[in-house]
N, C-alpha and C positions, 0 to 999 in steps of 0.2 A: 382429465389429468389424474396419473397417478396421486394418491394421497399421500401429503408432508410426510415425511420419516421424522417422525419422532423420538429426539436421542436424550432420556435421561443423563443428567448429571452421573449417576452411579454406575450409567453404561458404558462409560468413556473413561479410559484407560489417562492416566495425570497425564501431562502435556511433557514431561519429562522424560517419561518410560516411552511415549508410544512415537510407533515409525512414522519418520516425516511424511505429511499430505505431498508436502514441496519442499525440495533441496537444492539448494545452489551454493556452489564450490567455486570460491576463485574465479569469480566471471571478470573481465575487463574486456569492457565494450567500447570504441574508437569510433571516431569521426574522421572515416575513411577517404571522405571526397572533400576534405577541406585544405591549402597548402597551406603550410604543410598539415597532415594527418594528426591529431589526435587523441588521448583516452580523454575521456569525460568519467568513467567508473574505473577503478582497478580495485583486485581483492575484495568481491563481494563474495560472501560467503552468507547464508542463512540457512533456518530450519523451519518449518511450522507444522505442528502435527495438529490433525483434524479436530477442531471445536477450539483452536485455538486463535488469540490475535494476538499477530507479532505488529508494530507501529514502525513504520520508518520516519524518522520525524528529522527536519533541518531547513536550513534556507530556501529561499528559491535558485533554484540554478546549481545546488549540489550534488545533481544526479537521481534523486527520488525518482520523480515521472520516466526517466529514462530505462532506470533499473525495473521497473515496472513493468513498461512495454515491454521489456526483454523477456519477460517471465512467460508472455503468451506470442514469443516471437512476433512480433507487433511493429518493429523498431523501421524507423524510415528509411527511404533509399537513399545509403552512404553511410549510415549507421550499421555497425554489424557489431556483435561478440567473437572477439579475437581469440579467445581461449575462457578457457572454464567449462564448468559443470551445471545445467537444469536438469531435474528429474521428477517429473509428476508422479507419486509411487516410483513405479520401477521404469517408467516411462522418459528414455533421453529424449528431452524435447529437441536438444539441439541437433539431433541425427536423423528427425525426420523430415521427410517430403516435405512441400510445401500444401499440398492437397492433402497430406495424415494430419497435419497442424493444424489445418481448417477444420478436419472430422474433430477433433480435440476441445478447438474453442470455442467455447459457450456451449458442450457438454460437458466434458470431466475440468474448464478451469476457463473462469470468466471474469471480464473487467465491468465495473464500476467509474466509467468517465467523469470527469469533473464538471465536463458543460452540455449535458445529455441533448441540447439544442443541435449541438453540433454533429453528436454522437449519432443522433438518431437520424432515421433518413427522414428528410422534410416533406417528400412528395410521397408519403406512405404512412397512412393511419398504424398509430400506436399499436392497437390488437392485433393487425395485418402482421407488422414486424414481430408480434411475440410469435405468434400462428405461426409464420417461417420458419424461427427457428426450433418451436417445437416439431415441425417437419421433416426437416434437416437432420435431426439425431434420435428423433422416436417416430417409427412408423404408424401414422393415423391420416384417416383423410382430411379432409378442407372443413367438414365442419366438426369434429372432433376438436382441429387446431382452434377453432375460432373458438370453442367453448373452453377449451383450455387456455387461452389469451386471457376472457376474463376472467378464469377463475386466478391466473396467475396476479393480475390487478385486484381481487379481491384480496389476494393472500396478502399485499402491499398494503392495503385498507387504503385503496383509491376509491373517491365518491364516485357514486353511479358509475361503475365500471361496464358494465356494459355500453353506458352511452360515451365515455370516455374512450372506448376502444376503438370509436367508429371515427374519433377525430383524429388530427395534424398534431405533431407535436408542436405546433406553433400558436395554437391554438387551447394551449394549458397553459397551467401557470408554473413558476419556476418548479416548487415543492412536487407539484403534478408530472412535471417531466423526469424528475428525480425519479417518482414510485416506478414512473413506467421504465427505466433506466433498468431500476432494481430490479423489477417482475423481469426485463429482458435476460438478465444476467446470469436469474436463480430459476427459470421455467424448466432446466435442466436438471435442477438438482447435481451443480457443479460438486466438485470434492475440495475445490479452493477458489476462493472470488480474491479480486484483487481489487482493490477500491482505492483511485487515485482520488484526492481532495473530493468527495466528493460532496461537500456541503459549501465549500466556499462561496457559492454566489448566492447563498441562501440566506433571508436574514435570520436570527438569534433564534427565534420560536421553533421554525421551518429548522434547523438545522438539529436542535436536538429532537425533534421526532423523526429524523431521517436516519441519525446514527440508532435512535430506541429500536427503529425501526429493523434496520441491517442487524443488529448485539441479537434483538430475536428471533428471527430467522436464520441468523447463523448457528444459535444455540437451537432451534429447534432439528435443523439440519442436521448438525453437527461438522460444519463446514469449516475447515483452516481458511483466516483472514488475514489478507496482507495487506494494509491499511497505512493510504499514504494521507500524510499530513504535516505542516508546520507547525499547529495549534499543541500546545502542550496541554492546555486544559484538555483539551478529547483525550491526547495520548492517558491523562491521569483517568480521565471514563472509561475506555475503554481497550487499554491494553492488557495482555498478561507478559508481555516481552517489547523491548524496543532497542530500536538500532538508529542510535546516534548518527549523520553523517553529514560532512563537509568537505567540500572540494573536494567532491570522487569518492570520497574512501570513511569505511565506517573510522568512527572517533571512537564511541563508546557503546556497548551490548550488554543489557540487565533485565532483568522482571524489574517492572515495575516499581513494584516497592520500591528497591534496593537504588534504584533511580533516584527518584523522588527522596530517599531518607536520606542517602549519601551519592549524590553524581560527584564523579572521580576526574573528569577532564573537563580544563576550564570553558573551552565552549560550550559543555551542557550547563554549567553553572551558571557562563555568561546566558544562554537561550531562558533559563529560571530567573537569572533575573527581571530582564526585559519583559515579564509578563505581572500581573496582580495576581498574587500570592493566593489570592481566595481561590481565584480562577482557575489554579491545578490542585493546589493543595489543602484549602480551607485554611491558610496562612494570612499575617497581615505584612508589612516591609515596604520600605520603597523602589521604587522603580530603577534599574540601571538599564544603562544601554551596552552592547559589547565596538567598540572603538573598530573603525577603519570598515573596508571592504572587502567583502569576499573575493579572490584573487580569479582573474580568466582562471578557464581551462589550461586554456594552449598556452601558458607563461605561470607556471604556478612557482615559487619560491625551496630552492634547496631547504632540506629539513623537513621538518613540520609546515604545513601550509599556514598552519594557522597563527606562527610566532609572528609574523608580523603585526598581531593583532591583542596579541597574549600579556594580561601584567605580568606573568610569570615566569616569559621569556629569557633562557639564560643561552651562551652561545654554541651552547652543545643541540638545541632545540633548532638554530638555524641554519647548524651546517647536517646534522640526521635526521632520518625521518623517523620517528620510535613504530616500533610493531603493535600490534592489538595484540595484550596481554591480559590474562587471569590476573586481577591482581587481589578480588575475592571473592569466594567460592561462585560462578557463573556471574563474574563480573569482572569485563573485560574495560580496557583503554589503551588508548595512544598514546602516551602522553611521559616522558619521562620524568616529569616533577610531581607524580601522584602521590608521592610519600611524602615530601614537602607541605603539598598542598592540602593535604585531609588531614 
């Protein structure tokens, strides 16, 4: 296996100035075979330039995992992207073949599944499945790959990876199937990973040596990360940009900080509350919850989705929907009553 690319801090250009790894413009992705049809996504737009993590963080059921799959054409049959923009570098992803797509994924832009149980093929030893894919997109023979599996499982710090390689993923343990998850992902030396949830079935311990884990090899790579999660404490670990979203559509877009010091729409406030304060911020406060339910897809409510849900609700809120606006300097929201409410 080619050796790690080792990307100094001072070799990498601020995340601001330098050209997106991944772009997407205005995607809205439907649920085409359901009666009637659909969006679950409208107006997705993002950026992430290489060595960077952008978080998408919100409910279940707001579109995260979906807007994900879409990123590596992934999305299931009757799911489709009705319009917008993906572009790997210079690369439309949405105008290629279905066999260029394949040459693509898990070389230049790879996922991080959430239940690698499932992800990974059950009747095919872990090392087998790195060895493929390093096959697949680097020419080497059969025992090249297999040497390259475990070093890829070294690079993870999986125990005894060499005897590790030769088992079942059913036959590891959660945190185990993870690494092999990650080694499958990054044996490529992708230019963007995409990692849905992928610690939630992990407990407490296991889960931050698995994020330590992904932060250093994306920093040693110098890989753009698009990191999906509901956990606001990771997003405060490990982001440097986040994209708010509910029912389809981003709410609110900031660095970090700027999140965390001042969130501008009340469902990031409402998602800040509902967590302990130590747990993103090193804060102390009590606990709130945010009222009501996230609304279907297929019946969402004129206006803002989210006034039915809003103390801050006035009746302009539920008959328009407000736009994602600048309201300071790269910090974006939905929300018409942001002047109000900060």
């Amino acid at each position: 296996m080619a050796p790690l690319r080792d990307i100094e801090a001072g070799d990498r250009r601020p995340a601001d100035v330098a050209a997106p790894a991944l772009s997407v413009r205005d995607v809205e992705i439907r649920i085409a075979n359901a009666d009637p049809p659909f969006t679950v996504v409208s107006d997705m737009s993002l950026e992430v330039a290489a060595g960077e993590t952008l978080c998408i963080v919100g409910e279940s059921g707001c579109g995260k995992s979906i807007t994900a799959l879409s990123l590596l054409r992934l999305l299931p049959d009757g799911v489709r992207v009705e319009h917008g923009e993906i572009d790997l570098g210079e690369t439309d992803m949405l105008a290629l073949s279905e066999r260029r797509a394949e040459d693509i994924r898990g070389d230049r832009i790879a996922m991080i599944f959430q239940e690698p149980l499932t992800a990974l093929n059950p009747v095919m030893p872990v090392g087998r499945q790195i060895g493929e894919a390093l096959r697949r997109h680097r020419p080497m023979s059969r025992r090249a790959a297999a040497r390259g599996a475990v070093a890829a499982l070294e690079r993870v710090q999986m125990p005894d990876a060499e005897r590790r390689a030769q088992q079942y993923p059913h036959e590891l343990s959660g945190g185990m199937r993870q690494r092999a998850m990650i080694a499958l992902a990054l044996c490529c030396e992708p230019e963007v990973i995409v990692a849905d949830e992928p610690t939630t079935a992990l407990d407490v311990t296991v889960q931050a040596q698995i994020l330590g884990l992904i932060g250093e090899l994306q920093r040693r790579l110098g890989t753009a990360l698009v990191l999906i999660t509901h956990d606001l404490g990771v997003v405060a670990e490990t982001a440097d940009r986040v994209i708010v979203m509910y029912a389809g559509r981003r709410v609110e877009e900031a660095r970090v900080t700027d999140l965390f010091d001042e969130p501008l729409h009340p469902y990031t406030r409402g998602l800040m509350g509902a967590i302990p304060r130590g747990a993103a911020t090193g804060g102390h406060g009590r606990l709130t919850d945010i009222k009501g339910t996230v609304p279907p897809m297929w019946d969402l409510p004129p206006g803002c989705a989210f006034a039915p849900r809003c103390p801050l609700a006035i009746d302009r809120c539920r008959a328009e929907r407000p736009p994602l606006e600048e309201h300071r300097p790269g910090h974006l929201a939905a929300c018409w009553r942001v002047n109000d409410a900060t």
